[in-house]
N, C-alpha and C positions, 0 to 999 in steps of 0.2 A: 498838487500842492503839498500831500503828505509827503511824498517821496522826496520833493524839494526841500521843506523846512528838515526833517530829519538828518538829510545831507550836510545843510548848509550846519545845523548842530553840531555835527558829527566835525566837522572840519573846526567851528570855533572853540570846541573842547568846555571845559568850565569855563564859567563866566565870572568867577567866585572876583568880586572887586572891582569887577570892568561896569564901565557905564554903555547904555545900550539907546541909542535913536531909532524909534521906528516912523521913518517919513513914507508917508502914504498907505497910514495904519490900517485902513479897512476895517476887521473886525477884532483888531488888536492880537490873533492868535502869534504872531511872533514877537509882542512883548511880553506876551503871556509866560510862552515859553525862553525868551529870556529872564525875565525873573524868576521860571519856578527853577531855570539854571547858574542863579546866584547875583545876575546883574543887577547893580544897583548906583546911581538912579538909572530907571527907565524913563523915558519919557516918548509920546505919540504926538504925530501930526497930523490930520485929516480935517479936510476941509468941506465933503459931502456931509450936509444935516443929519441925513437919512445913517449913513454910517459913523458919524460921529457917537450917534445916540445909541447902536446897537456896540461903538467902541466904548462905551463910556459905564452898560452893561457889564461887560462882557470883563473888563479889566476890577470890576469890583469886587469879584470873587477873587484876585491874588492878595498874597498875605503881605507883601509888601507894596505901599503907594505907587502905582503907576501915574504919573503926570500926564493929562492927556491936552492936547494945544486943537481949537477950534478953527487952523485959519489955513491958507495956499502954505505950502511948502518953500516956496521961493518967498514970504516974506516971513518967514519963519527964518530962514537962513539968512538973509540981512541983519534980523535984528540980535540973533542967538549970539553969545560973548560965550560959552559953556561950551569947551571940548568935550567928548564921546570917544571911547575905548573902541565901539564899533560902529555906526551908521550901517541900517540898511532902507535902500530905497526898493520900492515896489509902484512906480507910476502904472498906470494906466498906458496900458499897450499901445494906443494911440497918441499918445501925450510924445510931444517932436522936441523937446529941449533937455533929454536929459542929459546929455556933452555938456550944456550950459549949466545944468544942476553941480554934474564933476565938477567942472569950473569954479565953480559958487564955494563948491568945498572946500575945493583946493587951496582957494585963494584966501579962506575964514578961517575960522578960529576954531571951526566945530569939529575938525580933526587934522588932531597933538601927531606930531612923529611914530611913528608905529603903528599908530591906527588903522581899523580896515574900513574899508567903506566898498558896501555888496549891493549890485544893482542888479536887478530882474529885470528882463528884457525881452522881444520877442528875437527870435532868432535872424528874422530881416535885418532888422537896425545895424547897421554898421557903426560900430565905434570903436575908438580909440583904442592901444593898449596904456597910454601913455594919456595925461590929462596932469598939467601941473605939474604938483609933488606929488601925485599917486599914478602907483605905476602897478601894471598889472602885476599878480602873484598868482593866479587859480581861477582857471574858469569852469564851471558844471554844465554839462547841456540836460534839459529836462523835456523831451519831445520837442515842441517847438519854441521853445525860451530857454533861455540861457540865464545863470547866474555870474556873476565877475567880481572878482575881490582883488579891490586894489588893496596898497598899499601907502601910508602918507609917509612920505621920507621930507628931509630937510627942516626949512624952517619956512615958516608963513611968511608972506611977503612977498 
């Protein structure tokens, strides 16, 4: 996981201005380090009690407010009107709808043209390069999971 997020940093460069979504925050260590990299707002989604509470820890020690959201990710994104400069998802390896999540993205509000949106995966899953308006730009392999950074072009709709 260290060699992944460092990577995945290393690729988004400064974050100075950009806004950052961490869906399926776990223990918040990548909104962490998007804020201590300049993003702002951040904001978390996680839906396990157990991890919600050690997110909820864990983001009180950054100097600027992390938002953190208590609910499923998928009604997260329904209800969200707020575009993000990045999204990145991190489901659960087992979790079979992430094409569906792209989808969700794609088709919302919650990422503007330009935007990236980075899913962690395990390296079985087969998916798209193409989903939408985001289209692949970079993909990491990290032993057996993969990360992918699409790209959102066009306009919503």
């Amino acid at each position: 996981m260290d060699r992944m997020r460092e990577s995945i940093f290393a690729v988004l460069g400064d974050l100075e201005g950009r806004s950052f979504l961490d869906l399926f925050s776990g223990s918040g260590i990548l909104a962490l380090e998007a804020a201590s990299r300049g993003a702002d707002p951040v904001v978390c989604v996680e839906k396990d009690g157990d991890k919600f509470s050690l997110l909820l820890r864990n983001v009180s020690i950054a100097e600027k407010r992390i938002e953190c959201h208590s609910m499923p990710v998928e009604r997260f994104l329904l209800r969200n009107r707020t575009a993000y400069s990045v999204i990145f998802l991190d489901p659960p390896f087992p979790y079979a709808h992430k094409r569906e999540l792209l989808e969700r993205i794609a088709e919302g509000p919650s990422s503007p043209a330009g935007g990236l949106v980075l899913l962690h995966f395990p390296k079985e899953d087969r998916l798209p390069e193409a989903v939408g308006r985001l289209s692949l730009v970079d993909e990491r392999i990290y032993g057996r999971s993969i990360v992918r950074i699409y790209e959102a072009g066009g306009v919503v709709g």
